[in-house]
C-alpha positions as CSV (number, residue, x, y, z in Angstrom):
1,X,65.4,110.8,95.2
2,X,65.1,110.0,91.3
3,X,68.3,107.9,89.9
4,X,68.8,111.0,87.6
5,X,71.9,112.7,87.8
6,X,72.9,110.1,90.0
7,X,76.8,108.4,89.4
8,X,77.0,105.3,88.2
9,X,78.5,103.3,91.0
10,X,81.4,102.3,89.1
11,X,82.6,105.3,87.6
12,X,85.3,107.1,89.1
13,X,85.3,111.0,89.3
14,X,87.4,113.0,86.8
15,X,90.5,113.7,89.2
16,X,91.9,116.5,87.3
17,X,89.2,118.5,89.1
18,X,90.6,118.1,92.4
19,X,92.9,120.7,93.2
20,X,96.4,119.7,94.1
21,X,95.7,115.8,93.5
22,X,99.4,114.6,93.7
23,X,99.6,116.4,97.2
24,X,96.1,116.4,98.4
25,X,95.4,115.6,102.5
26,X,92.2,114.0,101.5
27,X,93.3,112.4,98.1
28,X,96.4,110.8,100.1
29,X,94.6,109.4,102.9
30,X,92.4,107.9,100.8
31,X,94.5,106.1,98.9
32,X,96.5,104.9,102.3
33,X,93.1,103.4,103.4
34,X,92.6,101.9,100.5
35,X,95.9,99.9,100.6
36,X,94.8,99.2,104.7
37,X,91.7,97.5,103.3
38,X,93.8,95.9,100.5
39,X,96.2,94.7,103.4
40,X,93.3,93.7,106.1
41,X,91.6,91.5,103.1
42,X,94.9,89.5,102.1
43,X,95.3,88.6,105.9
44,X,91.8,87.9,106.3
45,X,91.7,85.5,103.4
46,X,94.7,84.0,104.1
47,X,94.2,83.2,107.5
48,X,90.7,82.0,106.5
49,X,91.6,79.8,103.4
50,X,95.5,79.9,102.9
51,X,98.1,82.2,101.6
52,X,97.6,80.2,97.9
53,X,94.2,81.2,97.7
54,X,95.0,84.8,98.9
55,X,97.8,85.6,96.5
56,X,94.9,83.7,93.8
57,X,92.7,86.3,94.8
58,X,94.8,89.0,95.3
59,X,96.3,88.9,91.8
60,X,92.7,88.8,90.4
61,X,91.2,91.7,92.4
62,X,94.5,94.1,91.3
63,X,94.3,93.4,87.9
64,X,90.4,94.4,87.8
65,X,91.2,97.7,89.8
66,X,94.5,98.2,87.6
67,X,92.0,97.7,84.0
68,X,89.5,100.1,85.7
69,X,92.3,103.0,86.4
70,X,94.1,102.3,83.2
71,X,90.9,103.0,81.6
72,X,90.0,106.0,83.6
73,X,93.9,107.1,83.4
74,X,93.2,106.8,79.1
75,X,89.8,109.0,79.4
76,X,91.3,111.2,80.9
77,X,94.7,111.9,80.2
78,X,94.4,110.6,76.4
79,X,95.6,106.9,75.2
80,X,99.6,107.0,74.9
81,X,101.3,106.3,72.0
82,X,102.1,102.5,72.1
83,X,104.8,102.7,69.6
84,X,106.3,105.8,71.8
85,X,108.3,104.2,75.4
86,X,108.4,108.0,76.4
87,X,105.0,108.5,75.8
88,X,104.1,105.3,77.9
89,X,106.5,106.1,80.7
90,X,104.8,109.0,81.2
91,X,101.9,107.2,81.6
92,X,103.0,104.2,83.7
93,X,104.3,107.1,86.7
94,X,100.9,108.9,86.2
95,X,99.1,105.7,86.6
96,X,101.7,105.0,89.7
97,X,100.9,108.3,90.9
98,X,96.8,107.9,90.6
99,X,97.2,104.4,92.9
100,X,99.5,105.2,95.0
101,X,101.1,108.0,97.7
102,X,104.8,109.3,97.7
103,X,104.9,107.8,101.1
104,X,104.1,104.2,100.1
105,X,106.3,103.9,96.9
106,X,109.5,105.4,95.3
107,X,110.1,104.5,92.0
108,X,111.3,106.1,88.2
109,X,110.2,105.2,84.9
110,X,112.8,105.0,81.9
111,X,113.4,104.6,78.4
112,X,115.7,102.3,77.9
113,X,115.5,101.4,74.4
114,X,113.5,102.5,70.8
115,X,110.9,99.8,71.8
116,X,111.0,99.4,75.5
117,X,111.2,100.9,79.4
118,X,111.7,99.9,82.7
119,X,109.9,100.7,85.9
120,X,112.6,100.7,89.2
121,X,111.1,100.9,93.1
122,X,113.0,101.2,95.6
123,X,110.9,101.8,98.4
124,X,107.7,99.5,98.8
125,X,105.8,99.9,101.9
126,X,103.6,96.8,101.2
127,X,106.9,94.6,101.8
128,X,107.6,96.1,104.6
129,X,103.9,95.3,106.6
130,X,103.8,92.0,104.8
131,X,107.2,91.4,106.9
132,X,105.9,92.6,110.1
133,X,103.0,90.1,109.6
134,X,105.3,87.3,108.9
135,X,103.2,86.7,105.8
136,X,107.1,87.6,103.5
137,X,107.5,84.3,102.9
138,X,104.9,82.8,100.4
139,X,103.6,86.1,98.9
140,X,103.5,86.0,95.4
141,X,103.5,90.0,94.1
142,X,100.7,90.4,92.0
143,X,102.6,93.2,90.5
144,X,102.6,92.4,86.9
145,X,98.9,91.4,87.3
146,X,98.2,95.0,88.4
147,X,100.6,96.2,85.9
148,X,99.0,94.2,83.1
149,X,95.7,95.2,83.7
150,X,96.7,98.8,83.7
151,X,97.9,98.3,79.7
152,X,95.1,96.8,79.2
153,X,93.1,99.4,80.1
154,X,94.9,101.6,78.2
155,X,94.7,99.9,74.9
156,X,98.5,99.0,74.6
157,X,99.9,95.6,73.9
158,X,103.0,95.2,75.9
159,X,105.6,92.3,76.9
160,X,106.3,92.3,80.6
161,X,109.1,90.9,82.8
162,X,110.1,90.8,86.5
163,X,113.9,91.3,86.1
164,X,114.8,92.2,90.1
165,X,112.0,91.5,92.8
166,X,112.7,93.0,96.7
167,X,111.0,90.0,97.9
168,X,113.1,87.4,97.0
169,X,116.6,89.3,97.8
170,X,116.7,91.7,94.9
171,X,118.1,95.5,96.0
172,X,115.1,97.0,93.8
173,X,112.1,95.2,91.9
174,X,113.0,96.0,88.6
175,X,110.3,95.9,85.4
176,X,111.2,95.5,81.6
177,X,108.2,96.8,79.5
178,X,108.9,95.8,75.7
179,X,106.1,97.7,73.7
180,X,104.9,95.4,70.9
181,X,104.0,98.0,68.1
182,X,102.1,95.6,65.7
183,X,100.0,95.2,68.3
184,X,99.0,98.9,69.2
185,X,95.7,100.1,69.6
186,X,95.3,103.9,68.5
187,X,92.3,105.3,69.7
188,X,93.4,108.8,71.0
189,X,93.7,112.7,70.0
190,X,94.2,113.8,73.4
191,X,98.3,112.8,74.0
192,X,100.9,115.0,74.6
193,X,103.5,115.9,72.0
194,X,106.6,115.5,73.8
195,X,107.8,113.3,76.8
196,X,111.1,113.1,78.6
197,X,112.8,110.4,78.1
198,X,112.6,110.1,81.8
199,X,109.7,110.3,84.1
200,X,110.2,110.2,87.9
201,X,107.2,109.2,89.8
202,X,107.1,108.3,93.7
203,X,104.2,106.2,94.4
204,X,102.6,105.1,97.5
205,X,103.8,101.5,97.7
206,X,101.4,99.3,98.8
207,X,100.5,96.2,96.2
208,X,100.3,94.4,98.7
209,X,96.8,93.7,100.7
């Protein structure tokens, strides 16, 4: 069989012709085994060459897949306005919504200010198994890592902190996004017009490997 017409085998299908994604059987169990595989790996590296080196690793490997989805997320859906928080939330619960299921993560985007947004979950599956396989205590999230290389992919400059964190005793992990407009990066004529100011997403939780 000739390589033509063949996919490259990086490049990730245009979602938005799959019918139904956000509710999909097949789309959601994929994504669930993804997040096993994620899970299996941390424990296997861990066990193998210590929790330091797996949350080294694990940071690293998320922050490659969230620059490849921010990317895809910015082909597809356009490149959001990085002076606009609305636009942006919008983008950060699609993006949410693209990694994970409703199953695995609960969470809301908001604008909270002219020049920022935060990002609230209050369900998080990954926690949950990472407790289960008493491997709590010594993960490091690699959250903003994932988070960072989704803005990244998108072309946006942003300043990120972790204000609440479930891991270490916090009711919800909590995210303050401060857009940095000097630094934005427009590239895009496919963005929508208007956002609400609020954006609920519910993602499949699983950051965790």
């Amino acid at each position: 069989m000739s390589d033509e017409g063949k996919e490259a085998p990086d490049r990730i299908p245009d979602l938005k012709s799959v019918p139904d994604l956000s509710e999909n059987e097949l789309t959601v169990a994929l994504r669930q085994f993804w997040w096993l595989h994620d899970a299996r790996w941390y424990q296997g590296v861990k066990k193998r060459f210590g929790q330091d080196v797996a949350n080294e690793i694990n940071a690293e490997a998320l922050r490659f897949v969230g620059r490849r989805v921010g990317t895809w997320y910015a082909n597809t859906h356009g490149v959001p306005d990085g002076s606009s928080p609305a636009e942006l939330a919008e983008a950060v619960a699609g993006l949410t919504r693209t990694m994970t299921t409703e199953q695995m993560m609960r969470s809301h985007v908001e604008e909270i200010g002219e020049e920022s947004l935060e990002t609230v979950v209050t369900e998080f599956f990954a926690l949950r198994m990472l407790k289960a396989a008493r491997s709590l205590e010594g993960y490091e999230c690699p959250c903003l890592d994932m988070r960072g290389g989704w803005f990244e992919g998108l072309g946006v400059k942003v300043e990120e902190t972790t204000v609440e964190c479930m891991r270490t005793g916090g009711s919800a992990c909590r995210f303050h996004t401060e857009v940095r407009r000097e630094a934005h990066t427009e590239t895009s004529t496919d963005v929508p017009t208007q956002v609400a100011a609020q954006v609920s997403a519910e993602l499949p939780a699983e950051q965790a490997s």
